[in-house]
Backbone as CSV, one residue per row, in Angstrom:
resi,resn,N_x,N_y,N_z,CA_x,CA_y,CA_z,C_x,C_y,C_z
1,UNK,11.253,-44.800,-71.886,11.664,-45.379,-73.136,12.036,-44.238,-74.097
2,UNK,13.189,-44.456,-74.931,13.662,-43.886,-75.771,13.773,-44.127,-77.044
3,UNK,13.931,-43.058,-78.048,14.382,-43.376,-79.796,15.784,-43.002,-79.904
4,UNK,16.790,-43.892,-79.682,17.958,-43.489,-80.216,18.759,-44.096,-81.350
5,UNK,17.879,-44.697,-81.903,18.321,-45.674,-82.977,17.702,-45.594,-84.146
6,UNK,17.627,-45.082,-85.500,16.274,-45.532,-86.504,17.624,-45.737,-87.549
7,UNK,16.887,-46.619,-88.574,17.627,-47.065,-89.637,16.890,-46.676,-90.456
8,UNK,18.323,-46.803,-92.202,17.791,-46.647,-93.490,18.353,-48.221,-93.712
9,UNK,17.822,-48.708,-95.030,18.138,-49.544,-95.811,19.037,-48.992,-97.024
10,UNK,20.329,-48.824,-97.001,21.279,-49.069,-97.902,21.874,-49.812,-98.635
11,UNK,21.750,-49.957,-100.101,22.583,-50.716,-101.239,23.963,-51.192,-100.701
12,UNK,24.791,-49.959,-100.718,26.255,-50.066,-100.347,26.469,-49.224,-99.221
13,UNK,26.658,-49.737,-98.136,27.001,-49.032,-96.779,28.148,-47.418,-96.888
14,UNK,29.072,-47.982,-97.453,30.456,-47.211,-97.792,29.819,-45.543,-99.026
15,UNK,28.717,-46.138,-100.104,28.559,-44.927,-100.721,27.582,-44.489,-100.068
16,UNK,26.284,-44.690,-99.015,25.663,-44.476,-98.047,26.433,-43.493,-97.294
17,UNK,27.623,-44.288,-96.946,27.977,-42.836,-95.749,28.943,-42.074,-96.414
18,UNK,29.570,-41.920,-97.682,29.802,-40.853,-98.414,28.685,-39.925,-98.302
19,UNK,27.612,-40.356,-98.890,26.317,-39.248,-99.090,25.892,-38.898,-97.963
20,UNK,25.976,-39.192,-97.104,25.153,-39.036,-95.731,26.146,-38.049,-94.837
21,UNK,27.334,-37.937,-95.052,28.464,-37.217,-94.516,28.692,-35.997,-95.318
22,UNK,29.265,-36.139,-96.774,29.689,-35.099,-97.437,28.380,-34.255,-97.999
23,UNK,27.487,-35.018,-98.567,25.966,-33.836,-98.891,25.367,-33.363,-97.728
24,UNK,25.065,-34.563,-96.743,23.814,-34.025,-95.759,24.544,-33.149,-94.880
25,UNK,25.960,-33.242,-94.317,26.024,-32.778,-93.472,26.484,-33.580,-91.843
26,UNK,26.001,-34.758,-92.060,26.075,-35.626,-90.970,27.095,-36.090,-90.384
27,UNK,27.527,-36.246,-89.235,28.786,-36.947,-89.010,28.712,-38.542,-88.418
28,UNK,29.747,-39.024,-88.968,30.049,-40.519,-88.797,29.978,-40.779,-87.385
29,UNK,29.558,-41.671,-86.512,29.643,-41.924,-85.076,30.255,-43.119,-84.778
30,UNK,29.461,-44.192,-85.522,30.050,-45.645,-85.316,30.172,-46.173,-86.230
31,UNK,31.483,-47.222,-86.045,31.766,-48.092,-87.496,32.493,-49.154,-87.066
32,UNK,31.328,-50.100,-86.785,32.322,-51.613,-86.117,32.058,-52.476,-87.226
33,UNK,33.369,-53.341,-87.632,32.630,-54.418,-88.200,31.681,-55.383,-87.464
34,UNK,31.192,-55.841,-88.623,30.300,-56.872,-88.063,30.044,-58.099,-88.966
35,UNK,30.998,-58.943,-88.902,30.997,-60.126,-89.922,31.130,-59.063,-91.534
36,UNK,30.637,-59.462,-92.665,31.170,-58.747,-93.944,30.501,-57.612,-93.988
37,UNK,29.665,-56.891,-93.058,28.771,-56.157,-93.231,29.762,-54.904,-91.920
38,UNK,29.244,-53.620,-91.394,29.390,-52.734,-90.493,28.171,-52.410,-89.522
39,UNK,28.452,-52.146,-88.557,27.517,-51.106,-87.530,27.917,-49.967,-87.854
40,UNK,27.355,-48.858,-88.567,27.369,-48.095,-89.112,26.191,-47.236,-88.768
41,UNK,26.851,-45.973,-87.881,25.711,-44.729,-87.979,26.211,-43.661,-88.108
42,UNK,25.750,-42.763,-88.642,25.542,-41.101,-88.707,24.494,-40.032,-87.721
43,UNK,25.045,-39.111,-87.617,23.725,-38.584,-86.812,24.256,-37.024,-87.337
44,UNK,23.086,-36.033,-87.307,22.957,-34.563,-87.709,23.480,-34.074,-86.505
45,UNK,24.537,-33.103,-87.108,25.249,-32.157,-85.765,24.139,-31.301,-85.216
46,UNK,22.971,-31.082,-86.200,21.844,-30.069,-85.694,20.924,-30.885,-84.899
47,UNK,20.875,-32.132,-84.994,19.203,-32.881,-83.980,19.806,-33.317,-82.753
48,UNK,18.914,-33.717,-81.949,18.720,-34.638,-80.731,19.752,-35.088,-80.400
49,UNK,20.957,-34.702,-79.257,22.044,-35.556,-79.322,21.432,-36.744,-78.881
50,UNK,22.559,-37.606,-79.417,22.087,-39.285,-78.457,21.550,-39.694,-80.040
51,UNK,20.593,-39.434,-80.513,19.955,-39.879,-81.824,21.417,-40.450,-83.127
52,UNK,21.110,-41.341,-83.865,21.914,-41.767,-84.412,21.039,-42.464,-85.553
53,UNK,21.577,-42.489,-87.197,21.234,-42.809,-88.110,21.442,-44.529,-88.295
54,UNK,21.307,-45.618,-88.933,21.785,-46.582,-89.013,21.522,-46.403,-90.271
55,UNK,22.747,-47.049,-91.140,23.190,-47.569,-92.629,23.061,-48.770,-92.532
56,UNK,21.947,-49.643,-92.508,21.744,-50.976,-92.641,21.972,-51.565,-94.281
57,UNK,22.917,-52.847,-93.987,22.926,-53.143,-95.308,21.950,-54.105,-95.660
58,UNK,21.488,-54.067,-96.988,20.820,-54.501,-97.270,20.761,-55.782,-97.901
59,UNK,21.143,-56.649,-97.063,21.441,-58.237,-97.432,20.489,-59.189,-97.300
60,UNK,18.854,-58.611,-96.656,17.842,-59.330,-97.045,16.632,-59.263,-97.760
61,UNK,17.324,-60.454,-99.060,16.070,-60.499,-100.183,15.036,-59.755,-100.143
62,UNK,14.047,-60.085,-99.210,12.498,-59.661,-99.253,12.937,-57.752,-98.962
63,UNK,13.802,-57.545,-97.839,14.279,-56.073,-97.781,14.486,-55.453,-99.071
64,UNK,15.498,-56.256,-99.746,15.265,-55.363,-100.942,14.061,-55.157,-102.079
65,UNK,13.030,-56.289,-101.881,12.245,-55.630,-102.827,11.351,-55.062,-102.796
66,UNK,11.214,-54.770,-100.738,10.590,-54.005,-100.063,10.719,-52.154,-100.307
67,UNK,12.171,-52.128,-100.377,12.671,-50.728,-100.721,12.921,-50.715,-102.173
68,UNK,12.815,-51.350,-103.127,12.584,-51.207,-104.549,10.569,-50.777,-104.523
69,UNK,10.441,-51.475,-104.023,8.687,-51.049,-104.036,8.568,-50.052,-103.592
70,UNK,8.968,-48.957,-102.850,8.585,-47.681,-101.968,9.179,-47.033,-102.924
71,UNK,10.754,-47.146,-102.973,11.024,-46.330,-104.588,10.173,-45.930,-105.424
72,UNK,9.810,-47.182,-106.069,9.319,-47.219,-107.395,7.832,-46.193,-107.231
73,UNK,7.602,-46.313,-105.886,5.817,-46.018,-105.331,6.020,-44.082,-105.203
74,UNK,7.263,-44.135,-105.007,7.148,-42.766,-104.511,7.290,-42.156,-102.815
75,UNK,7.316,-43.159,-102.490,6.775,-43.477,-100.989,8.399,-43.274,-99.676
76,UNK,8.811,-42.259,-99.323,9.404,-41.969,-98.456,10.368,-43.182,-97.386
77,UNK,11.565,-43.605,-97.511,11.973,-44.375,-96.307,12.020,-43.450,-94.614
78,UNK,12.348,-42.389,-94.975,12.437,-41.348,-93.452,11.514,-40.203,-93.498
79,UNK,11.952,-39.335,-92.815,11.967,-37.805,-93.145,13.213,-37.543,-92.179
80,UNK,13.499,-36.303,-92.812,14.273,-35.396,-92.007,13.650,-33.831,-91.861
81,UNK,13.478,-33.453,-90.404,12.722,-31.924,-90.465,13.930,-30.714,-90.661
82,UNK,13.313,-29.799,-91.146,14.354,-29.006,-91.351,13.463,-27.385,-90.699
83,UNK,14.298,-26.810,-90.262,13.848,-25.358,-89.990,13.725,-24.484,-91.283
84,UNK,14.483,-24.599,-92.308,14.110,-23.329,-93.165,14.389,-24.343,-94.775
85,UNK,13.441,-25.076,-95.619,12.877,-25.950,-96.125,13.707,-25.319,-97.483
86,UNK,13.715,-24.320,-97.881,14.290,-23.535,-98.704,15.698,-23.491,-99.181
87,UNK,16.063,-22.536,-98.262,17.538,-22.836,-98.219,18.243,-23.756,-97.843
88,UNK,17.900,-25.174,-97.384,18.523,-26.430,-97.270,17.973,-26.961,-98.481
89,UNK,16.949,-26.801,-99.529,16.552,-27.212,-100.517,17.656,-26.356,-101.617
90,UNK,17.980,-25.382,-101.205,19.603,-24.235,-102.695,20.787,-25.592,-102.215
91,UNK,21.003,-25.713,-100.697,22.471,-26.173,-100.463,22.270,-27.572,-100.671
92,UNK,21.469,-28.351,-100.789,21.449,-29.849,-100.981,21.741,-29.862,-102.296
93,UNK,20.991,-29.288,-103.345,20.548,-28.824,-104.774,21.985,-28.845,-105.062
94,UNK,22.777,-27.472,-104.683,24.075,-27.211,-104.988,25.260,-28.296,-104.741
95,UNK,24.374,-28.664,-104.021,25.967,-30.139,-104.067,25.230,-31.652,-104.461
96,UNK,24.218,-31.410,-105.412,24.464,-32.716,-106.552,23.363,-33.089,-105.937
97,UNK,22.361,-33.077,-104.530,21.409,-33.870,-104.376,20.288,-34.151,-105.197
98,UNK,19.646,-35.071,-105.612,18.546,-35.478,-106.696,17.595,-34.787,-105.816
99,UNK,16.473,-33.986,-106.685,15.604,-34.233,-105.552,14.096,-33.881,-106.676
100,UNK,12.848,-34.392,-105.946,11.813,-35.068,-106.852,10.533,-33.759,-106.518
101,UNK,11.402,-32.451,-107.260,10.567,-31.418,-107.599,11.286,-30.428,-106.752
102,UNK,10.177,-29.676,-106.179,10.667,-28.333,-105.359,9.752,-28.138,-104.186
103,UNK,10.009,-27.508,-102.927,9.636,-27.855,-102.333,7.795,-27.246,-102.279
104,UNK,7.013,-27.812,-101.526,5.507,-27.468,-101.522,5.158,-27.461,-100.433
105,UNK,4.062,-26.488,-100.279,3.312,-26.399,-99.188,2.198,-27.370,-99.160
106,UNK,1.835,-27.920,-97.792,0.900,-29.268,-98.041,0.583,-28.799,-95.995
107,UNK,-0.488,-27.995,-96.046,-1.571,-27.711,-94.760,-0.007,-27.339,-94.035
108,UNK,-0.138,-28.380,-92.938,0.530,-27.693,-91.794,2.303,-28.162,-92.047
109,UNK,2.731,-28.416,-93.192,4.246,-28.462,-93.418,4.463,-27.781,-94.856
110,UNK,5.575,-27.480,-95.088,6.069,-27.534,-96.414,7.106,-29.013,-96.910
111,UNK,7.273,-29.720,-98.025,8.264,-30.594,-97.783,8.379,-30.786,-99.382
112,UNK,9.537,-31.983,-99.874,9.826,-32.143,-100.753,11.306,-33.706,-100.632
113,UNK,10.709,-33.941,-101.646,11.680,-35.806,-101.816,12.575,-35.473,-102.350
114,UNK,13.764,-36.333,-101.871,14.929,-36.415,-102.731,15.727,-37.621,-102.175
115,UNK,16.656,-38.190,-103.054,16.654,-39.466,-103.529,18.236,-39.574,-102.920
116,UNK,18.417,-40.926,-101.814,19.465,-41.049,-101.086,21.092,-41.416,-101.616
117,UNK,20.816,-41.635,-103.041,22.022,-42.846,-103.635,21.899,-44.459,-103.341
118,UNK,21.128,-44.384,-102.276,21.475,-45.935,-101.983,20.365,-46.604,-102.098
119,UNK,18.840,-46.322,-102.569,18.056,-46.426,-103.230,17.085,-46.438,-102.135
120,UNK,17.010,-45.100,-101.510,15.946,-44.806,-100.704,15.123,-43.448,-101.116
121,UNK,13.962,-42.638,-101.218,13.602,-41.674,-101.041,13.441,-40.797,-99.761
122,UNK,13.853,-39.772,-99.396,13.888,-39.088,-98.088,12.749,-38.003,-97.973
123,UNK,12.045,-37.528,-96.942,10.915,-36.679,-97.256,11.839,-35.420,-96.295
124,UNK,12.323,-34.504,-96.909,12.599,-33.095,-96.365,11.467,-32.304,-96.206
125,UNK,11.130,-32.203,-94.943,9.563,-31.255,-94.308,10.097,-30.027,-93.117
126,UNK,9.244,-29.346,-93.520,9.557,-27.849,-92.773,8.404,-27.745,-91.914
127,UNK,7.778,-28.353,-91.003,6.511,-27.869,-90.092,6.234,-25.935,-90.200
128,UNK,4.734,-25.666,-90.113,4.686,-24.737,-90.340,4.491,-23.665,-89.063
């Protein structure tokens, strides 16, 4: 058994994969429609080939006030690991990413939040 699939919950699919392409880095893989909505993923040229992001839209009620509550909480929809926590914390920074402090050391990672556009929080962690 495999993970080749994980999703975010996205507002607007279309400014989702603006941000997810032009800040993160990511490239577009799939984009079928699917009734008014897309199959829509991204995946990091740096991780796991085969692995793929999903831009789920967010067209159910209770979903959204599921990810308004984690927002509001502080509380992470993903993570993404990064090798050098720092300098992907200057180049995110430098191209407009929000992000909710700087990064910290916390035992066996360093990491730090920052905020998707589409009303998710992301946890950027550096294992130590």
């Amino acid at each position: 058994m495999q993970i080749k699939l994980a999703s975010v919950m996205v507002e607007n699919q279309e400014t989702a994969l603006k941000f997810y392409t032009s800040k993160l880095g990511f490239e577009k893989k799939t984009d079928l429609p699917m009734g008014p909505f897309r199959w829509l993923t991204v995946a990091s040229p740096d991780g796991v080939a085969g692995v793929e992001l999903v831009l789920e839209p967010l067209s159910f009620p209770p979903a959204q006030v599921f990810q308004k509550a984690l927002f509001a909480a502080g509380i992470p929809a993903t993570a993404f690991i990064t090798s050098d926590i720092h300098s992907e914390y200057r180049r995110l920074k430098e191209a407009g990413v929000v992000f909710r402090g700087e990064p910290v050391a916390m035992g066996p990672i360093t990491t730090v939040l920052f905020e998707d556009t589409c009303g998710n929080l992301i946890n950027l962690v550096q294992p130590v």
